[in-house]
C-alpha positions in Angstrom: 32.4 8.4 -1.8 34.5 5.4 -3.4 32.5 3.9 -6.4 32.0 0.2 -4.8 30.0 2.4 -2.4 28.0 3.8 -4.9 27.2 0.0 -6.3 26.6 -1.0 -2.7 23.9 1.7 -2.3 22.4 0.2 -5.9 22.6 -3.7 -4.9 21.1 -2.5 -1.8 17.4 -1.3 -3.6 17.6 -3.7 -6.6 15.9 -6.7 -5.7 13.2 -4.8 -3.4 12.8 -2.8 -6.7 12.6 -6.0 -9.4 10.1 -7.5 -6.5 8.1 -4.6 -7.1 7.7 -4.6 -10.9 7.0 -8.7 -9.9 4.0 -7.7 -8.2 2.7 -4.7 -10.2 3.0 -7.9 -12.9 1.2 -10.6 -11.3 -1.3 -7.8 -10.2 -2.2 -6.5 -14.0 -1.8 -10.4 -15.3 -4.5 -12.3 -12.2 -6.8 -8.9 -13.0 -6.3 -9.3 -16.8 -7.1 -13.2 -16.6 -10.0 -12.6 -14.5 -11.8 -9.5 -16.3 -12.9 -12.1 -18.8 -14.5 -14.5 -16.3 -17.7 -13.6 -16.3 -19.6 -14.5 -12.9 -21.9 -16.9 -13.4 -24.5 -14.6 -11.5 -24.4 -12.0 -13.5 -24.8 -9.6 -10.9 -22.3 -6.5 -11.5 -19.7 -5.4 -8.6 -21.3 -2.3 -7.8 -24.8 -4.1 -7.0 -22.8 -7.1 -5.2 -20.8 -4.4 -3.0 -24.3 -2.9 -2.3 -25.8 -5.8 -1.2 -23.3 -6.7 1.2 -22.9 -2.9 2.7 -26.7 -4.1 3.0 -26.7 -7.1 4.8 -23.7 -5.8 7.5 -26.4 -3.2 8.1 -23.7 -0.4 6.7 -26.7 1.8 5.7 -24.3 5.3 5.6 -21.5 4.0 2.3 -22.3 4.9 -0.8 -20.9 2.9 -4.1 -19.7 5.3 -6.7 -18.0 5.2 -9.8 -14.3 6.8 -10.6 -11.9 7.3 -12.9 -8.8 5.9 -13.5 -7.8 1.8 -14.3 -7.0 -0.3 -11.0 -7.8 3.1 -8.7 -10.4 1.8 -6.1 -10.8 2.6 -3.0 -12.7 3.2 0.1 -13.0 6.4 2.2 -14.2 6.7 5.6 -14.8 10.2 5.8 -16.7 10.3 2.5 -18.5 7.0 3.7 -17.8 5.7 -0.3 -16.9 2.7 -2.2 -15.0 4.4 -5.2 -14.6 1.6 -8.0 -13.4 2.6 -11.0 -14.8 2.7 -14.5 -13.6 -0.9 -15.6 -14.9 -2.2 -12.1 -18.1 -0.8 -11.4 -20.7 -1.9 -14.0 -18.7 -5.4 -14.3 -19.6 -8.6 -13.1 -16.3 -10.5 -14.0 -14.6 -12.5 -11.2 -11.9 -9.7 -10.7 -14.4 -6.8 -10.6 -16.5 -8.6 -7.8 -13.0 -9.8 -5.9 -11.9 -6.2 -6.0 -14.8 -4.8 -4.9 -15.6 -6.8 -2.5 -12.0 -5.6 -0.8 -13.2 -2.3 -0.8 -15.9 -3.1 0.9 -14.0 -5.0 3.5 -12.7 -1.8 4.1 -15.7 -0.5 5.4 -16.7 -3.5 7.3 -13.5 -3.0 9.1 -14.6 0.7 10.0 -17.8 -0.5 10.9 -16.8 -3.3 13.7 -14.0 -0.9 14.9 -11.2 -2.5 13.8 -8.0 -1.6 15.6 -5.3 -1.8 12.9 -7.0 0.7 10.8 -6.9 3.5 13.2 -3.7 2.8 13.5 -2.9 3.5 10.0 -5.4 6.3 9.9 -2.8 7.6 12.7 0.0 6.5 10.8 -0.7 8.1 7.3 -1.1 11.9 9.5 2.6 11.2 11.0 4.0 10.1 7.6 2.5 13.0 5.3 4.3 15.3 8.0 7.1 13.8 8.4 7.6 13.5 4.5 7.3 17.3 4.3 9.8 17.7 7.3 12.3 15.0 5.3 14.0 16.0 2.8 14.9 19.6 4.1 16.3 17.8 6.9 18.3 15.8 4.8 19.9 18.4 2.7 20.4 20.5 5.8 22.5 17.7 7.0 24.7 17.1 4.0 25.2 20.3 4.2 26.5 20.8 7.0 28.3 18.0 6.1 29.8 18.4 3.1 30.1 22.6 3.3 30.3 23.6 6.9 33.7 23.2 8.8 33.5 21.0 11.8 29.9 20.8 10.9 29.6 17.1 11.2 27.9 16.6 14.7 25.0 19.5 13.4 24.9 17.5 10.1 24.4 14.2 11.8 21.7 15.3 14.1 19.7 16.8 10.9 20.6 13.8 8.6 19.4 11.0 11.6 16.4 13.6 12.4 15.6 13.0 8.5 16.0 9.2 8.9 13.8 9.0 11.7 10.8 10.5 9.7 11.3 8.7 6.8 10.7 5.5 9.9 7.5 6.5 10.0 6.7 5.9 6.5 8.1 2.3 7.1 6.1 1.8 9.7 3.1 3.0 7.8 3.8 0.3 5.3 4.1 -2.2 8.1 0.8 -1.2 9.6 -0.8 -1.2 6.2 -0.1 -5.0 6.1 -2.5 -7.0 8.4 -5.2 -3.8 7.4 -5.2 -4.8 3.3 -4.7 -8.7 4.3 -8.1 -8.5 6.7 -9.7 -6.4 3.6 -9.2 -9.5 1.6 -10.1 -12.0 3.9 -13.2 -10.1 4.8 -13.8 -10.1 0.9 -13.4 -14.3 0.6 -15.2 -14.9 3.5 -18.4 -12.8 1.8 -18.0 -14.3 -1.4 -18.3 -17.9 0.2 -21.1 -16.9 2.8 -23.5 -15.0 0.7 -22.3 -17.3 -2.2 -21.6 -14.5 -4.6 -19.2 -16.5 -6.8 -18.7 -20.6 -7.6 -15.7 -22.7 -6.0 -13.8 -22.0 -9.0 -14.9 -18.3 -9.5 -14.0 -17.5 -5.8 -10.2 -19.6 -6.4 -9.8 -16.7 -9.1 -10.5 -14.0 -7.4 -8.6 -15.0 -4.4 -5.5 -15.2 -7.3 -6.5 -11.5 -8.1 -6.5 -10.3 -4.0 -3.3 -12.2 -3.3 -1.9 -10.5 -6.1 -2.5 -7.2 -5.1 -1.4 -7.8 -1.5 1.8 -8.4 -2.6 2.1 -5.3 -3.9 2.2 -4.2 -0.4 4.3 -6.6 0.8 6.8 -4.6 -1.9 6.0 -1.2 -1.0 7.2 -2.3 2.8 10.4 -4.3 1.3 11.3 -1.1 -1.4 10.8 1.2 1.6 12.9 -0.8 4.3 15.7 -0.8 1.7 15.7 3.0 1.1 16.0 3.1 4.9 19.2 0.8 5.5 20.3 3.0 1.8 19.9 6.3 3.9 21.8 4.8 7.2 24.5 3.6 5.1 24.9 6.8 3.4 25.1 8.8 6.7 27.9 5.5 8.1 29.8 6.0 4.8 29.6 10.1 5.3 30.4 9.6 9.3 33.4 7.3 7.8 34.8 9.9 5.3 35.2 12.9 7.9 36.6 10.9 10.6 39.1 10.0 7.9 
């Protein structure tokens, strides 16, 4: 492989990657800003999530405590709100916005929401096919690179690998519109129930869009490691038929 291919391949996954450390920026800097807001209700985000899980009449979800800085999240088949430690007993403007996400979640389980069983369906096909990916993909080169006349086998293994690693594209895609509803479940709540002022709700709508553009990166980062792998296998394709 000629060295400008090598640079190629690099451009290629740059600025998906400096996007990324963008967002994982603006994500710690709207949550760090808003920590220190205190609501002016006082109320903390696990009782605020509660109260709403009340008033959808989602009777089964549990709010729990976890772990971990920023590592929230909801699960289905443990019918829990997991906010973590910084989160849960806090009643800043940040630890209500992200709460209230999670517990968008669950109102999206709850009304049957059609784009989360998709992902649910989606996240089983991708953690297969990223056990099924890599092998294929060294399998492929190889064939490639080792095996004489070995480049239609090596294709087939190296585009079988590529295919998988689709599905974890798509999985981003799908994973979209699901945290974007999430969030506008979570604004909707906060201006219904009145949970936070006009100016508390504006900064923790800063703090969601934030963190949905962290997966608006993860899609970007993983669509470029897609086109990276197809132009590795055109560049390999190129240097046999050579």
């Amino acid at each position: 492989m000629e060295y400008y291919q090598y640079y190629l391949m690099g451009i290629i996954l740059l600025p998906a990657l400096i996007f990324a450390i963008i967002a994982q920026i603006k994500v710690k800097s709207a949550y760090a800003q808003y920590s220190k807001v205190i609501s002016k209700n006082g109320v903390s985000a696990k009782v605020v999530a509660e109260r709403v899980l009340e008033k959808k009449g989602i009777n089964d979800v549990v709010v729990k405590r976890v772990g971990g800085e920023l590592t929230d999240y909801y699960s289905d088949k443990e019918k829990t709100v997991a906010l973590s430690q910084d989160i849960y007993d806090s009643a800043s403007v940040s630890a209500i916005g992200i709460a209230l996400h999670e517990v968008g979640h669950a109102i999206q389980y709850a009304e049957g929401y059609g784009m989360i069983k998709a992902r649910n369906v989606m996240i089983k096909v991708s953690n297969i096919s990223s056990v099924l990916l890599w092998p294929l993909v060294i399998i492929g080169l190889i064939f490639n690179l080792a095996v004489l006349d070995g480049g239609l086998i090596g294709n087939i293994f190296l585009w079988a690998g590529i295919g998988f690693f689709g599905f974890t594209v798509i999985l981003n895609l799908v994973t979209l519109p699901v945290e974007y509803d999430a969030s506008n479940r979570a604004k909707k709540v906060m201006e219904e129930e009145q949970l936070l002022t006009k100016e508390e709700r504006q900064g923790a709508t800063k703090v969601l869009n934030a963190a949905a553009l962290t997966y608006v990166a993860a899609l970007i980062v993983s669509v470029m490691y897609l086109a990276r792998f197809l132009l590795v296998v055109f560049i390999n394709s190129d240097r046999r038929r050579r």
